[in-house]
C-alpha positions in Angstrom: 315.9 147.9 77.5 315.4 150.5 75.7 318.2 153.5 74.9 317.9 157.1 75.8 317.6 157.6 71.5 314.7 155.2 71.3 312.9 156.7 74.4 313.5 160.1 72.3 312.5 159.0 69.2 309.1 156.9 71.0 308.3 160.9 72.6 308.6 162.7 69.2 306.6 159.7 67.7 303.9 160.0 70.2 303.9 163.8 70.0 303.1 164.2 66.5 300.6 161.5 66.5 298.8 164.3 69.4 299.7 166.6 67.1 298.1 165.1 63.8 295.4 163.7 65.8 294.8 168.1 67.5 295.0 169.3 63.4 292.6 166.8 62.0 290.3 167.9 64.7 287.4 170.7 63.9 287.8 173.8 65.0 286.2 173.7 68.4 287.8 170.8 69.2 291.1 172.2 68.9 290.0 175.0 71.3 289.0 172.5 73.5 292.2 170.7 73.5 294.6 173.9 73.6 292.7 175.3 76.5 293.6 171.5 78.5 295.8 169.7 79.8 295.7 166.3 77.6 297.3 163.3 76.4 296.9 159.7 75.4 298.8 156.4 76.8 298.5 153.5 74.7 297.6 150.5 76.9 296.5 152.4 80.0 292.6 152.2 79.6 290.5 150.1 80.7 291.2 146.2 79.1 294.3 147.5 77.2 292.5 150.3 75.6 293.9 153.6 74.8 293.6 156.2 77.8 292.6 160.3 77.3 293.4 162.1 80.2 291.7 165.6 80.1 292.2 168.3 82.9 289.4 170.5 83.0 289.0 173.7 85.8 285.3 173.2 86.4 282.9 170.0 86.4 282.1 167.7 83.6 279.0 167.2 81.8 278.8 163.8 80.0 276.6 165.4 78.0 279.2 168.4 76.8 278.8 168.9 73.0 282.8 169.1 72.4 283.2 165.9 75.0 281.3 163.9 72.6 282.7 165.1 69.4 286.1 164.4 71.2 284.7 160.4 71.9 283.7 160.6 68.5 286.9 161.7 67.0 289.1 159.9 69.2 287.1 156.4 68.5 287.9 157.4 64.5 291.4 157.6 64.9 292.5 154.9 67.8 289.3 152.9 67.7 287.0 152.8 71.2 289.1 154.8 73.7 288.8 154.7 77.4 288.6 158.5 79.0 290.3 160.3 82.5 288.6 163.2 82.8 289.7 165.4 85.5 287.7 168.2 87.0 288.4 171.5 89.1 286.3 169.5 91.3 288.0 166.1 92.4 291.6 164.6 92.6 290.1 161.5 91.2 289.2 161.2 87.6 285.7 160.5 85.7 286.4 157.3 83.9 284.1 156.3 80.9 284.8 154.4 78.1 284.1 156.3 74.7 281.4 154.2 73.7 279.3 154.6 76.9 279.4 158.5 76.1 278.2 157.8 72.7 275.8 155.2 73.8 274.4 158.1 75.8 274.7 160.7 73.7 272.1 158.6 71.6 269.5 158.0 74.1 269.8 161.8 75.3 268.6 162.4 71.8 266.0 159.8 71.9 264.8 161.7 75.2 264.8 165.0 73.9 262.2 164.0 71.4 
């Protein structure tokens, strides 16, 4: 079991990984992330995976430029990353695994052309 020390320590561990993780980010990513509510919970995701949870106030697009560079950024620094995103829209998050949004993101480019 662990102490009330350990559990602090674990928080301030986990908070400047968010941290490094939000300052390593570009620019427009760290707009993205101090304008929402975020986080990550190791383990949570789908098959043990890491798990993003991102409140947004309006709907989602899969297709958002910053949502992707997020997935990609994310998949750099934990490895493929499974996503909650919430919208102003619905109690109930979008779920999507990093790699299916940059799956897509490539075959919305192939479409484009």
């Amino acid at each position: 079991m662990l102490t009330n020390h350990q559990l602090l320590q674990e928080l301030r561990q986990k908070h400047q990984q968010l941290e490094q993780f939000r300052r390593a980010a570009s620019q427009a990513l760290q707009a993205l992330l101090d304008q929402y509510d975020w986080g990550v919970v190791t383990g949570a995701g789908h098959r043990g995976l890491p798990l993003l949870t991102l409140r947004f106030d309006h709907r989602i697009a899969l297709n958002d430029p910053c949502l992707l560079a997020l997935a990609e950024e994310a998949e750099q620094v934990w490895g493929p990353i499974d996503f909650a995103l919430f919208s102003g829209e619905s109690q109930d998050p979008v779920r999507v695994l990093s790699r299916t949004l940059l799956d897509q993101r490539w075959r919305w480019r192939q479409s484009s052309h």
